[in-house]
C-alpha positions as CSV (number, residue, x, y, z in Angstrom):
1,X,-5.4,11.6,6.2
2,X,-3.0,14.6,5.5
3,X,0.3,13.0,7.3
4,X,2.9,15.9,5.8
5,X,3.1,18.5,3.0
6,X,2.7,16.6,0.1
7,X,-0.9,15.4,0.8
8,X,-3.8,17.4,-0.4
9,X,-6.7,18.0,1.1
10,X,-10.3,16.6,-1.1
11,X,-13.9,17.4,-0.8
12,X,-14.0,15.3,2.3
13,X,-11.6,17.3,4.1
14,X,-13.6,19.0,7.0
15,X,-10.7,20.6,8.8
16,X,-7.0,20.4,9.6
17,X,-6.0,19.8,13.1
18,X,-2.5,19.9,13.9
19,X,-1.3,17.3,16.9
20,X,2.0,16.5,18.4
21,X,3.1,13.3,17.3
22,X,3.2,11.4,20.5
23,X,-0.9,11.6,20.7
24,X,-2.4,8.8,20.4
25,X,-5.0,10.0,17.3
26,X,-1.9,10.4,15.3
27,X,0.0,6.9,16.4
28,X,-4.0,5.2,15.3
29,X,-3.4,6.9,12.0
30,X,0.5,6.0,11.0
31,X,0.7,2.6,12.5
32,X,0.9,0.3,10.0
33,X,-1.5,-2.2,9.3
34,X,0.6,-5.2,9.9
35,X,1.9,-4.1,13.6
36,X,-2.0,-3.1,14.4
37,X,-2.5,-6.9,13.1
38,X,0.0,-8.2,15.3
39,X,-0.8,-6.3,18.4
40,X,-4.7,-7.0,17.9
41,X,-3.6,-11.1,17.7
42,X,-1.9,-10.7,20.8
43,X,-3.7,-8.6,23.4
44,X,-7.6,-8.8,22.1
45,X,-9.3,-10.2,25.0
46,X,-13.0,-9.9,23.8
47,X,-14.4,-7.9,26.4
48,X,-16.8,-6.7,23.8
49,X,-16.6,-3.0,24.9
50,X,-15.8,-2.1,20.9
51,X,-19.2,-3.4,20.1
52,X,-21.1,-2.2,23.1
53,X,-19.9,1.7,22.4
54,X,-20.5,1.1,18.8
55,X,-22.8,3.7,17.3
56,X,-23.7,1.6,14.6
57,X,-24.5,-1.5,16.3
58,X,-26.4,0.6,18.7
59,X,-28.4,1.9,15.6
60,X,-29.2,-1.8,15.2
61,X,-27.4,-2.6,12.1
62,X,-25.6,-6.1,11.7
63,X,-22.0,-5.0,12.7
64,X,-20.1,-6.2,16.2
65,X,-16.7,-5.0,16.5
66,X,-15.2,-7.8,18.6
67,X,-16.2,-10.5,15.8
68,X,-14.2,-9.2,13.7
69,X,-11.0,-9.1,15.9
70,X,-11.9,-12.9,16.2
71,X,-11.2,-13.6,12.3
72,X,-7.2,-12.0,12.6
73,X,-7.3,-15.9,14.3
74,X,-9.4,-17.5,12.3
75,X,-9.4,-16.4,8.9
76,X,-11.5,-14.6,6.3
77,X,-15.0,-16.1,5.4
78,X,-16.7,-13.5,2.7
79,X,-19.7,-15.2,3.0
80,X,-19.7,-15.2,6.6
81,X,-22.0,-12.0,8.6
82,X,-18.6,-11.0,10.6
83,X,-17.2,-10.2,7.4
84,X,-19.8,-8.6,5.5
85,X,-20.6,-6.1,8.2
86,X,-17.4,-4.3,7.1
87,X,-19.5,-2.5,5.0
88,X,-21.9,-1.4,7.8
89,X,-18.8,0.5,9.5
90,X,-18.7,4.1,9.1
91,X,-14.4,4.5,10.2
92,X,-15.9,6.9,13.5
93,X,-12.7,5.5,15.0
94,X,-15.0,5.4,18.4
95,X,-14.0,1.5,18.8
96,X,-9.8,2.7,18.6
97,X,-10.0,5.7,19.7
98,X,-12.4,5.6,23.2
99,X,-13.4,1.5,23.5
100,X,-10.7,-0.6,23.7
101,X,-8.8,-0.2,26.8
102,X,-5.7,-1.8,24.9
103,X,-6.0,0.8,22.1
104,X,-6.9,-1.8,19.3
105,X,-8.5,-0.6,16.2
106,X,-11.1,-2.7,14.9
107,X,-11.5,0.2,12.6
108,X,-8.5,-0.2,10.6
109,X,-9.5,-4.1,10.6
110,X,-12.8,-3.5,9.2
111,X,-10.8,-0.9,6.8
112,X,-8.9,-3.4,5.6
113,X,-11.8,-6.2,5.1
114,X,-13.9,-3.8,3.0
115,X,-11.2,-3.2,0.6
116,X,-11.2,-7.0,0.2
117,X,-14.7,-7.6,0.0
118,X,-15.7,-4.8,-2.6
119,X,-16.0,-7.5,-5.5
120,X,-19.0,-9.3,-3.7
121,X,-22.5,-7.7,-3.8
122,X,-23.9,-8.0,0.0
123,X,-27.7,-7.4,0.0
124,X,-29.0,-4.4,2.5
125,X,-30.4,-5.8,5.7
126,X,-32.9,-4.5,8.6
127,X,-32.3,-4.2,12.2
128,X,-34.1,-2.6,14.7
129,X,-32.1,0.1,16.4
130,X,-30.9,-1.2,20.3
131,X,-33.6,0.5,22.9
132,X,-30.7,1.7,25.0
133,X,-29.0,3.6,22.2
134,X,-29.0,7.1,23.8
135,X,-27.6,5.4,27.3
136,X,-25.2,4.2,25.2
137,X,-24.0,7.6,23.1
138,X,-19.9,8.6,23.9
139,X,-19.5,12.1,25.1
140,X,-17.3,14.2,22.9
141,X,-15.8,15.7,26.2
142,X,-14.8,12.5,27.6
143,X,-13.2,12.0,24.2
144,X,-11.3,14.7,23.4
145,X,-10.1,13.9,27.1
146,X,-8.9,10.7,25.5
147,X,-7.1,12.1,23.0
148,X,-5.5,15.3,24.7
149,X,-6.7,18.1,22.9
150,X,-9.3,19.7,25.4
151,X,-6.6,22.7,25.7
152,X,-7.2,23.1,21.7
153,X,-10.9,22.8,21.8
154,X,-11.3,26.6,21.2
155,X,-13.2,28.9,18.8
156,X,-11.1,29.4,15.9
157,X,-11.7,32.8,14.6
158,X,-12.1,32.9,10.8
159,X,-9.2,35.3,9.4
160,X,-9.7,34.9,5.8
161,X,-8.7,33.1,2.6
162,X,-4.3,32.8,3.0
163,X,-2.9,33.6,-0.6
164,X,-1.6,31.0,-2.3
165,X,0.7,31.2,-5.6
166,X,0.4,27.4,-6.8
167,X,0.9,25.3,-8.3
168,X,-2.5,23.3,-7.5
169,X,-2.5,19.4,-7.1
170,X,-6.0,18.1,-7.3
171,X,-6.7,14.9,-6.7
172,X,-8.8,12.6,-9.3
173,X,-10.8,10.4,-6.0
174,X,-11.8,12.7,-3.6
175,X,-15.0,11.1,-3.0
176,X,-16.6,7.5,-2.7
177,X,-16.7,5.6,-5.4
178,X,-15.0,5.5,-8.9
179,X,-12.3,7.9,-9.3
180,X,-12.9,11.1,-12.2
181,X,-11.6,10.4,-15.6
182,X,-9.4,13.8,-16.4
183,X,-11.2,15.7,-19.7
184,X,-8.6,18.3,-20.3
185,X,-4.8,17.5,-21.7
186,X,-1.3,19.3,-20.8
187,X,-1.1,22.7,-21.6
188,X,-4.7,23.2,-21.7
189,X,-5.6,26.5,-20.2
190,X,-8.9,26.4,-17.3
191,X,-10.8,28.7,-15.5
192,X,-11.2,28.5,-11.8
193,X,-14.3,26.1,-11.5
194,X,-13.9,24.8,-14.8
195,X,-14.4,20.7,-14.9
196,X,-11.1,18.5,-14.9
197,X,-12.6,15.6,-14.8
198,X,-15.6,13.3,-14.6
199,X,-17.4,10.5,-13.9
200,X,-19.4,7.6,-16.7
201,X,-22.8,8.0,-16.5
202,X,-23.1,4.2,-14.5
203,X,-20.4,5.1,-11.8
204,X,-20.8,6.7,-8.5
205,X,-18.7,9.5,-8.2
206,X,-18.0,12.9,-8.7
207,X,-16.7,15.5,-11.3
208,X,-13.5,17.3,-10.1
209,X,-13.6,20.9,-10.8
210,X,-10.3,23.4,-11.3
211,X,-9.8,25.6,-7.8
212,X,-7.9,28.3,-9.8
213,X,-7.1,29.6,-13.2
214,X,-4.2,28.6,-14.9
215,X,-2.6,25.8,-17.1
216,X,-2.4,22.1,-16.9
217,X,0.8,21.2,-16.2
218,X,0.5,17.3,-15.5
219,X,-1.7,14.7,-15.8
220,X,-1.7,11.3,-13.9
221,X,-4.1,8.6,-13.0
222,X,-4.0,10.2,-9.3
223,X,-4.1,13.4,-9.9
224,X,-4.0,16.7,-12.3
225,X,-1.7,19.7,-11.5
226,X,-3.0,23.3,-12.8
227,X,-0.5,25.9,-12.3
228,X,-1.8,29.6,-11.2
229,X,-1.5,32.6,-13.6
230,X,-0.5,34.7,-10.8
């Protein structure tokens, strides 16, 4: 989700990768929602190959990608199976990114749902997982194939921690659920691991800790800036 310099990374960060900005992992990521919208109206021909690639279908949970392509058309029903299994998807990007032969993303439509649906309370359901779920797994080769970056796929070699002088942006949801509640004020001075912020006792979430010592120069409901004694 980093798209330029000001972005931070957050405890779900796993790696940067740095792409040219032609490939088609990066156009999936800027394209706005309403021209992925427009496109998915126009050229989704239900082919069903979303769902049948689907890991999480394939696991046997309650979730088919092409259903959900149908309700751009047709409207949202909450109460309806289609839409509730917006929960069930895990964002692996496997249905826009490998799938569609049209480059849809059902992914960013189930994205979109979820945010929608988080004020209803959808009861956990059991499926048994689809008997030809290995048959069905996508290679990573044939993916990063896909999305051009075989000639990158290469041991990085770990040089060390890169010096930097600050300041430190830290940002207050960098996990699911609620975001942190800061518990320091401007000016305060924190250690490095010291706690920023945290979470009530009856939220899921996270505290947010300080990656360097130094002192807090701003405080928003997004994020807290420390900056570095050195």
């Amino acid at each position: 989700h980093i798209r330029n310099p000001e972005d931070t990374v957050t405890k779900t960060t796993g790696a940067l990768v740095f792409l040219e900005e032609g490939n088609p992992a990066v156009h999936e990521k800027v394209a706005s929602f309403q021209s992925v919208t427009r496109f998915s109206k126009s050229a989704c021909c239900q082919c069903t190959e979303c769902t049948v690639l689907c890991p999480r279908f394939n696991l046997g949970h309650d979730i088919e990608p092409h259903m959900i392509m149908r309700t751009l058309n047709y409207g949202l029903d909450a109460n309806s199976s289609v839409a509730q299994a917006a929960y069930l998807c895990c964002q692996c990007g496997v249905c826009s990114m490998f799938a569609c032969p049209f480059g849809l993303s059902p992914k960013r439509v189930y994205a979109d749902f979820r945010a929608r649906l988080k004020e209803f309370n959808i009861p956990a359901r059991e499926h048994a997982a689809d008997p030809f779920n290995d048959a069905k797994k996508l290679p990573s080769k044939r993916l990063k194939a896909r999305l051009n970056i075989l000639d990158i796929d290469v041991k990085a070699e770990f040089i060390g921690t890169l010096p930097y002088p600050g300041p430190y942006k830290i940002r207050m949801k960098q996990h699911i659920g609620a975001p942190a509640t800061p518990v320091v004020k401007i000016g305060d001075r924190v250690r490095a691991g010291q706690v920023l912020a945290t979470v009530k006792t009856e939220e899921l979430g996270t505290p947010v800790h300080s990656p360097a010592a130094g002192d807090v120069l701003e405080i928003t409901e997004e994020f807290i800036t420390i900056g570095s004694e050195s």
